[in-house]
C-alpha positions in Angstrom: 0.0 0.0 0.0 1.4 3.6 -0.8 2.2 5.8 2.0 0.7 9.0 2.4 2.2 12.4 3.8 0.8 15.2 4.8 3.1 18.2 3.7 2.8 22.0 5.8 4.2 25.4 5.5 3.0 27.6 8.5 4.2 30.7 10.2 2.2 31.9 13.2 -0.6 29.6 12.6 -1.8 28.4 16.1 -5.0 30.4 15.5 -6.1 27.3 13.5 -3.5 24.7 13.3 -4.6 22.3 16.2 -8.4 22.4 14.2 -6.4 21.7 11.0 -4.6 18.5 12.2 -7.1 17.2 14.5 -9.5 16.9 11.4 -6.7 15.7 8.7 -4.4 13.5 10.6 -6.6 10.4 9.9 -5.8 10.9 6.0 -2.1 10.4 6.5 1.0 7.9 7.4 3.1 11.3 8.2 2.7 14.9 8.9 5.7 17.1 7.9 5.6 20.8 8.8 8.2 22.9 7.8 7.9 26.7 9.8 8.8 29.6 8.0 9.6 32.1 11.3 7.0 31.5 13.5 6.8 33.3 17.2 3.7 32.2 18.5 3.2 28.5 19.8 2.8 26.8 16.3 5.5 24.4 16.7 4.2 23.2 20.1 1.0 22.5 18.5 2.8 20.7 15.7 4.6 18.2 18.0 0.9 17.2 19.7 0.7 15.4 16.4 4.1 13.6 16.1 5.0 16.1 12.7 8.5 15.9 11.5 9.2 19.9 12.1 11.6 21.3 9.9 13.0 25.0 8.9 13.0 27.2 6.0 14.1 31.3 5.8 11.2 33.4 4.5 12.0 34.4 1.0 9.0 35.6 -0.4 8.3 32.6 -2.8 5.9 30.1 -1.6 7.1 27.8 -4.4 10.2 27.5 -3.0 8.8 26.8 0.5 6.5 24.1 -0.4 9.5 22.4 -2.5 11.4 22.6 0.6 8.7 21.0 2.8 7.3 18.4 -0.3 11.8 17.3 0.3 11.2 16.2 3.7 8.7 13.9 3.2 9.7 10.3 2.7 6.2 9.1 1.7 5.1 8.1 -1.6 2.1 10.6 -2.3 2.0 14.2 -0.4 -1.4 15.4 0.6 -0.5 19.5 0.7 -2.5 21.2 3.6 -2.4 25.1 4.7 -3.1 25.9 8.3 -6.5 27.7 7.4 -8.4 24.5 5.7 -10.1 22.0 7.8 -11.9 18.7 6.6 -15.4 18.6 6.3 -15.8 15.4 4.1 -13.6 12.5 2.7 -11.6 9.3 4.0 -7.9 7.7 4.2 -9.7 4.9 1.8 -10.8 7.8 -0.8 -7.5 8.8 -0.8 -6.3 5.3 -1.3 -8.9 4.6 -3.6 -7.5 7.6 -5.8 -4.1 6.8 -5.8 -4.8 3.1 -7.2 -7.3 4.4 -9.5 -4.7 5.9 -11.9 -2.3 7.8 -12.8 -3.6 11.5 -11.8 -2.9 14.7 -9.4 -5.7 15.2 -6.9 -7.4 18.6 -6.6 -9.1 19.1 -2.8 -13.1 21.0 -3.1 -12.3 24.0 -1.2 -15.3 26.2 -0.1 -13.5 29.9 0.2 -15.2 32.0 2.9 -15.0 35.8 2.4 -16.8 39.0 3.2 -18.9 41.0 1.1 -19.1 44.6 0.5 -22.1 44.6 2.5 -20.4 42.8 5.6 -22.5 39.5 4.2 -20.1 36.4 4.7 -20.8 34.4 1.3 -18.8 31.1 0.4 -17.2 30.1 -3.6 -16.4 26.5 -3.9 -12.7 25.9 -6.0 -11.0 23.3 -6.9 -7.2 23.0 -6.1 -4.5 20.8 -6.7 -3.4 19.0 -3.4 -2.2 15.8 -4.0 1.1 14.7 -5.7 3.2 11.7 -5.9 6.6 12.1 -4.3 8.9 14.2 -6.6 6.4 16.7 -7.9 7.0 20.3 -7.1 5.3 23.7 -7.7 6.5 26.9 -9.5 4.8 30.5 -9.0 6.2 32.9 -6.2 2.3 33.5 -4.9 -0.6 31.3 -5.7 1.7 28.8 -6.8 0.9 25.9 -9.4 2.0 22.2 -9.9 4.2 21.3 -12.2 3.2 17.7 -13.6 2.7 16.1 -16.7 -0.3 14.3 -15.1 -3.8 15.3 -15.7 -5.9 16.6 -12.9 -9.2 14.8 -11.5 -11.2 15.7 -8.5 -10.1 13.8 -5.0 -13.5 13.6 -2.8 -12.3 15.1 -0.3 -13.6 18.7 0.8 -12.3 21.4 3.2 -13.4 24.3 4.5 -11.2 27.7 4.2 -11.3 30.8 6.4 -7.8 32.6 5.4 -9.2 34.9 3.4 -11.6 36.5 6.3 -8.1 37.1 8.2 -6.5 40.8 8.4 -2.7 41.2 6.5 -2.7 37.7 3.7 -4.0 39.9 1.4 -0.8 42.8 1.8 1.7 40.3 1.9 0.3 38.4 -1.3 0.4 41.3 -3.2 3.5 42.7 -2.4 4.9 39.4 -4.0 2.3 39.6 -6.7 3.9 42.9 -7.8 7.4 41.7 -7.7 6.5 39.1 -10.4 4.6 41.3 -12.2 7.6 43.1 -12.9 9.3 40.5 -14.5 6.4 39.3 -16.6 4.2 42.3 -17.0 1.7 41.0 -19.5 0.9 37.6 -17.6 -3.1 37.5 -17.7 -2.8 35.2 -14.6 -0.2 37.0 -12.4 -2.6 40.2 -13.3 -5.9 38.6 -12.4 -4.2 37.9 -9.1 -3.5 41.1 -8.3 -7.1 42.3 -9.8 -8.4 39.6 -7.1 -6.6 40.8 -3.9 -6.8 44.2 -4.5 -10.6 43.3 -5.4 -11.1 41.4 -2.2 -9.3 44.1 -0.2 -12.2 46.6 -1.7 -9.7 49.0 -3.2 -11.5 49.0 -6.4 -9.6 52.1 -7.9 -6.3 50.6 -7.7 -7.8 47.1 -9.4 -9.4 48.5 -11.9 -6.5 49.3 -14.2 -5.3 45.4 -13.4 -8.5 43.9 -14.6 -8.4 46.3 -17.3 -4.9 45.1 -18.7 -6.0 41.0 -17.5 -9.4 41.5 -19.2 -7.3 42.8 -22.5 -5.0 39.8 -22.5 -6.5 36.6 -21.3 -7.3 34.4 -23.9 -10.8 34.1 -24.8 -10.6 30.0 -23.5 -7.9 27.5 -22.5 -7.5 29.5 -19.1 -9.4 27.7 -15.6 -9.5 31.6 -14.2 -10.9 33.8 -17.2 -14.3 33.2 -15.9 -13.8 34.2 -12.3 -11.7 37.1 -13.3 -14.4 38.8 -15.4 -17.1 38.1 -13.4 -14.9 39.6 -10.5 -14.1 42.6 -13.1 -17.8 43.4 -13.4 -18.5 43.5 -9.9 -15.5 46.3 -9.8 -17.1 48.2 -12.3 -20.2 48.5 -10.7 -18.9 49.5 -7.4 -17.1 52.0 -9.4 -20.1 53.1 -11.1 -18.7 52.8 -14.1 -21.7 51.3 -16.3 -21.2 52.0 -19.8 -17.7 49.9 -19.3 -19.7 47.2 -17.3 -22.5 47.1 -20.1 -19.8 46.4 -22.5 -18.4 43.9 -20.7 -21.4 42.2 -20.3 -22.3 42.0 -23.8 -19.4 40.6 -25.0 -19.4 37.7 -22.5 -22.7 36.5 -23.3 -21.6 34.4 -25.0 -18.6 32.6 -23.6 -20.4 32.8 -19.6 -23.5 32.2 -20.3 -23.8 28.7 -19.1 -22.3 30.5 -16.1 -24.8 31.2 -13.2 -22.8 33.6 -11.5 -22.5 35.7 -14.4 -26.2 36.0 -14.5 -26.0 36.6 -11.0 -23.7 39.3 -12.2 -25.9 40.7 -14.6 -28.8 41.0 -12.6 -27.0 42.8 -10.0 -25.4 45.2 -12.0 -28.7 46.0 -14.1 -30.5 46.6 -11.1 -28.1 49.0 -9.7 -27.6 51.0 -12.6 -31.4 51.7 -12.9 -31.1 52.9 -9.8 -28.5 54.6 -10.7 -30.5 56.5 -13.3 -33.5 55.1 -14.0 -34.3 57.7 -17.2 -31.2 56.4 -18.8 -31.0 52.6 -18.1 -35.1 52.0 -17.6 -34.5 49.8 -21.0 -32.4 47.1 -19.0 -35.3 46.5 -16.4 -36.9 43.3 -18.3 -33.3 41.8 -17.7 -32.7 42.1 -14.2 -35.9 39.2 -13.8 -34.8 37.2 -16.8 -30.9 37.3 -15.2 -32.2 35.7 -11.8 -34.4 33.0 -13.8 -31.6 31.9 -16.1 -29.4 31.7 -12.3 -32.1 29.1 -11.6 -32.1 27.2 -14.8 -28.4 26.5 -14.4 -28.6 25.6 -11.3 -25.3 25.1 -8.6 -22.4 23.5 -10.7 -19.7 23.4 -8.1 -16.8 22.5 -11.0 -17.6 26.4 -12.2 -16.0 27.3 -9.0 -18.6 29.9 -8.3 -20.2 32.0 -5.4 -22.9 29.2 -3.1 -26.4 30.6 -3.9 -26.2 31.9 -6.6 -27.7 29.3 -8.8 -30.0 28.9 -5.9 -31.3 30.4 -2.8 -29.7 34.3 -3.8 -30.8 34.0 -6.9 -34.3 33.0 -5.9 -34.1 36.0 -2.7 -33.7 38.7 -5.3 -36.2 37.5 -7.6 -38.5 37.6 -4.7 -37.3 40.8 -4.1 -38.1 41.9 -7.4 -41.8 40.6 -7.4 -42.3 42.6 -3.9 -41.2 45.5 -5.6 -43.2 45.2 -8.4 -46.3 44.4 -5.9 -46.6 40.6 -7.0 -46.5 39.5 -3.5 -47.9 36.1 -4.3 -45.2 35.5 -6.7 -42.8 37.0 -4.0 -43.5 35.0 -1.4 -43.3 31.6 -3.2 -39.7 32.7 -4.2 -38.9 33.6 -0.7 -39.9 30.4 0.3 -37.8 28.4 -2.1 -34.8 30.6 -0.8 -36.2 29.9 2.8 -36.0 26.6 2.4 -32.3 26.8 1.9 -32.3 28.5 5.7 -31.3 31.7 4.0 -32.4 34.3 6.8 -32.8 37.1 5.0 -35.5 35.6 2.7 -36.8 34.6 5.9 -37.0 37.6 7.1 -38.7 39.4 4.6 -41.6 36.3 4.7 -42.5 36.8 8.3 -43.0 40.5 7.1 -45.1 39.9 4.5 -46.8 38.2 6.6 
């Protein structure tokens, strides 16, 4: 039977590393965590769980960490783990199972929690590649990649992922994202990075002109992130207020996303605040917003998009029944509330009990 190891890189992690391990250990034969400066009690945690600990100087290239760390390990596959994801669902024997299966790299489902502009916490589901046979190592100073000439398949196992509701991981991911930027200034991906974190940090000015130069040079397919990153570039637009740019956008990606629920998603919420934005001007664009929402619906939730939980679903359904109330359909209203309720989404039950 292969061995399995679990491979780390942490630094100050004791916020979450005991959860980590406590849920993962049973996937493994070994844990090896290699510590990249820590000063808080990480390491003592780490021992609890019989890891092999090793060293590494920060250089401000993950790749070169997580080579480091993948070196220790003595096992035949390497299951690679941050600090910040925790099991939710999936077996040693899935693993296992995987491994004897064929000859693949394993991508982890990873549900991403982070916070809205509103404050709202929403979740996106991605897929990432986690598990590599022994002697496969990554390249990319920042949101680093495998390098492998093995195809990718989805491992059944799922975590959940809270670094990005943590203050300071996006500051220091973009200071390194900048670096390389300047030694490969027209990479689409190393832009739509930057686009993200500056995105997810809500300084929308400074991301604009990155999704402005990604949006110019990704290729039109062929690329797992060209999706996300102009779905992300609309929601900058809008909180931007820059409409005419948005509308654009919108209409050339019809369509390329438009199997994509969360660009409908998109749509409708970009429609709907222009309007308000000036109704005189955009009042034409008012049939959409419904039909946007609908076509969320028909699609449905397909996780391998990698999208935003909801919105082929409960959201989708809240701001249609949003859009009824408005309108003075309360009927219709309410039996979209309900289907959104039924997902235990509280502010479509909210808006029920007053209707009621």
């Amino acid at each position: 039977m292969k061995t399995i190891g679990m491979v780390m890189i942490v630094r100050n992690e004791s916020r979450s590393l005991d959860k980590c391990l406590n849920l993962a250990e049973k996937l493994v034969d070994e844990i090896y965590i290699t510590d990249t400066g820590s000063t808080d009690n990480t390491i003592e945690i780490a021992k609890k769980y019989n890891a092999h600990i090793s060293e590494f100087e920060w250089c401000n290239d993950f790749s070169a960490a997580r080579n480091y760390a993948l070196k220790q390990s003595s096992c035949d596959w390497n299951l690679v783990l941050d600090a910040d994801e925790y099991l939710i669902s999936g077996t040693r024997e899935d693993i296992q199972q995987f491994i004897e299966s064929g000859e693949y790299v394993g991508a982890i489902k990873r549900h991403d929690s982070y916070r809205e502009a509103t404050g709202e916490i929403s979740q996106s589901c991605v897929f990432t590649t986690r598990l590599v046979p022994k002697g496969t190592f990554y390249e990319g100073r920042v949101h680093e990649q495998i390098i492998s000439p093995l195809p990718i398949a989805p491992l059944p196992l799922i975590f959940d992922h809270d670094g990005y509701l943590q203050v300071g991981k996006g500051e220091r991911n973009l200071e390194i994202l900048l670096e390389e930027l300047n030694e490969n200034p027209d990479d689409p991906y190393i832009l739509y990075q930057i686009a993200r974190t500056l995105w997810l940090e809500k300084e929308f000015v400074r991301a604009d002109s990155y999704f402005g130069k990604f949006y110019q040079l990704v290729p039109d397919s062929g690329t797992g992130y060209r999706a996300n990153g102009v779905i992300s570039y609309i929601y900058n637009l809008l909180e931007l207020k820059k409409y005419e740019t948005g509308f654009q956008v919108i209409q050339n990606e019809k369509q390329r996303l438009g199997g994509y629920a969360d660009y409908h998603f998109a749509c409708g919420t970009f429609y709907t605040q222009a309007i308000f934005s000036d109704i005189q001007h955009y009042i034409g664009y008012l049939p959409e917003i419904e039909q946007s929402y609908r076509r969320c619906l028909e699609i449905g939730e397909v996780p391998e998009q990698e999208g935003v939980f909801g919105n082929g679903s409960f959201r989708a359904a809240y701001n249609l029944g949003v859009w009824f109330e408005v309108n003075g359909n309360i009927q219709e209203a309410m039996a979209y509330y309900k289907l959104a309720a039924d997902n235990r989404y509280q502010p479509a039950e909210e808006r029920m009990k007053k209707l009621f």
